[in-house]
Each structure stands twice: as C-alpha cells, then as structure tokens.
C-alpha angles and dihedrals in degrees: 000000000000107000110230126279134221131187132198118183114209097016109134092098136012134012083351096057091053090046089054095049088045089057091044091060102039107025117094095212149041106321114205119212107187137170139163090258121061103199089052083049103050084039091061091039086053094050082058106051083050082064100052095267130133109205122152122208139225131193107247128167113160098197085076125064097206093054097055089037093056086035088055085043097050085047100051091039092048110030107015099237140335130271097189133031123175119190104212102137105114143136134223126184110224130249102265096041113146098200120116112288081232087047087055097047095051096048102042088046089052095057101035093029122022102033089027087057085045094048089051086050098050095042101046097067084069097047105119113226112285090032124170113234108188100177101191105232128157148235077251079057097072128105105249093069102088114067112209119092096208095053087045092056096048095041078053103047101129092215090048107141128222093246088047088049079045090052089047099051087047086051089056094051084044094047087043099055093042092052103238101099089112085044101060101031110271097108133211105302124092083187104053090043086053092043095048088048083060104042083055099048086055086064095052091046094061096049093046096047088043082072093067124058102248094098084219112173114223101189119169116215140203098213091193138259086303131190104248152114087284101042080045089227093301101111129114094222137060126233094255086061099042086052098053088077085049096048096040091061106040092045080067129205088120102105083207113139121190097344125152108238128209118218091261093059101253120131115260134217107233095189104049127116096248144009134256108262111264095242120144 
C-alpha cells in the first residue's frame, strides 16, 4: 500500500519551510519540499535531514506549466496521488519598488492568482479522496479589503464562477495600469487584491469539488504577520507560528470546508466587515 503524500509549493524558506518540517514531525507519510531553484531546494531539504527529518524534494515552479505538469506526473507515476497539498508558492513587491503600480499588478496577480489557479488545476486531478487543500491567503485576503461595495458584492456572489473570478482579477490589471484601482474600489495593494482573488477562488474550489465524491476540504489561512523575506523581518510572529494554522488545517480531523482561518487557528468570518486584531 502507497504511504500518504503531502506537497508544499514555495517551501524551501519561510512560512513553507516550517510548514515542511511541521509535516515531517506529525505527518504519518512522504512530505514534498519544493521550490523553482533547485540548488535553494536541495539546500533547505538538507537543513532538514541535519535535524533528524526526512523530506524529499521536487522541482516546482508554478510559473511554468511544464513544470507543474512533470511535477503532477512524477507524483502520479511515483506515489499514486497526493493527501495534502498547501499552496504556499506566492510573490510581494516590497514596500519601496519603483516599478509601475499596472507592472506590479500584473505580475503579483500572475503568480498568487493566475499560476497559482493552473497549478490547482493540474494537481487536483491527482488529490486522493479526503484530501487536505490549504490554500496560503492572507489578513490582506479578506473581503473587506476591498472597498467598493459593488466589487465586494461581485467577488461574493455565491454563485460566482471560476472564468468571471478570472474577468475581476483582469479588470484590476486593466484598472491598475490605467490609474484608476483606488478609484474604483480596489485600493492600493497589488498583494491584497491578489490574496482576496484567491481567497475567493477557495471558496469556489470547494463548491465546485463538493460536487465529486472525493470529500476533499479547500480552506484559505491567514498564517499571521509573520517574520520573513516577504514581510521583510518585520512580522510579529515566527515561522513556526505562522506554520501551526497551516498545519492545523492540512493534519485534518477539522470538518471545516472552505472556511477562512485566522492565524490562531479560529474560523473566520470572510465576509465580514472587519478582521480580527492581529494580537498574539
């Protein structure tokens, strides 16, 4: 019998790479680190065997279909399907970046949004029934971020299909690089824009897979204002922190479906007005 198999994108450093070594000490199964470089890779699943863990790695870059598509290959061919998947994989401009406000839209909304949406699509053909979906969001990923009412009440529709997510996330690139975003209520972050497409698009996934017989679970997760690369070392919370919502959901026994997680692992209401305060 084929042990089980889990599967973290963009884990050789960060959040990721505490959710990996998470997996590797309370996972009963195969846990996959993988990452676009493969030097960066082999380096983080070698800091981990020096601990005592036993993760194997996979090239991954999922801004590249080939790449997904001979990652979901591998995968089939060698394990026979995958338990947990954790869509970590994702992109921010910092802080102080002098590209074009419409350069950084297109681009963050391609990797969080876009490849992240393809990967999903390629590697969920693979999940094995009761499969674990932890699809990384953020506190930027709630709904009220975005200010217009109107575009709230779109990116909510309960009935919003795949192909019209797909259409508002477009408008935004097109809004962004004509200058009008803050105008028409999309605010000032590429990031949160791209983190509440996803987060809706979790939302989608489950209703969608609800409709097979896997009884697969799709949550999104704040992981916490976490120290890292992104946050550029300014987070509250260390990665070991910002991994236990992750975890919690992907280890299973939660009966939660498409729910929106806080970082301390309490449901979350996305549609709410506001967000939980961000306190330890």
């Amino acid at each position: 019998m084929s042990s089980k198999v889990a599967v973290v994108t963009g884990s050789n450093k960060g959040i990721g790479l505490a959710i990996v070594k998470g997996l590797c000490e309370k996972f009963d199964g195969k846990v996959y680190l993988t990452s676009r470089d493969v030097g960066r890779g082999q380096a983080a699943v070698n800091e981990l065997k020096s601990l005592g863990f036993n993760p194997y790695f996979h090239q991954l870059d999922i801004d590249n279909e080939e790449s997904v598509t001979s990652f979901r290959d591998y995968v089939k061919t060698k394990e026979g399907g995958i338990d947990i998947l954790i869509n970590n994989a994702g992109i921010a401009f910092k802080n102080n970046a002098t590209d074009p406000f419409g350069i950084q839209a297109e681009v963050t909304l391609k990797t969080n949004y876009f490849n992240t949406l393809r990967a999903c699509e390629i590697l969920f053909s693979i999940l094995r029934p009761h499969a674990q979906v932890v699809n990384v969001s953020s506190s930027l990923g709630h709904l009220s971020k975005i200010s217009s009412v109107e575009l709230r009440s779109k990116l909510s529709d309960p009935n919003l299909t795949i192909d019209q997510l797909n259409e508002l996330m477009n408008q935004f690139i097109r809004d962004a690089k004509n200058d009008k975003h803050v105008e028409i209520g999309w605010g000032s972050s590429t990031y949160a824009v791209s983190k509440v497409g996803f987060s809706a698009l979790t939302i989608i996934q489950q209703r969608l897979l609800d409709k097979d017989n896997r009884n697969i679970s799709v949550n999104h997760v704040h992981p916490g204002y976490v120290d890292t690369d992104m946050s550029s070392h300014k987070g509250i919370l260390t990665v070991e922190q910002g991994a236990s919502a992750p975890l919690f959901l992907a280890l299973g026994g939660h009966n939660l479906k498409g729910q929106y997680v806080w970082f301390d692992s309490s449901v979350v209401d996305w549609y709410a007005p506001d967000t939980p305060k961000e306190t330890l």
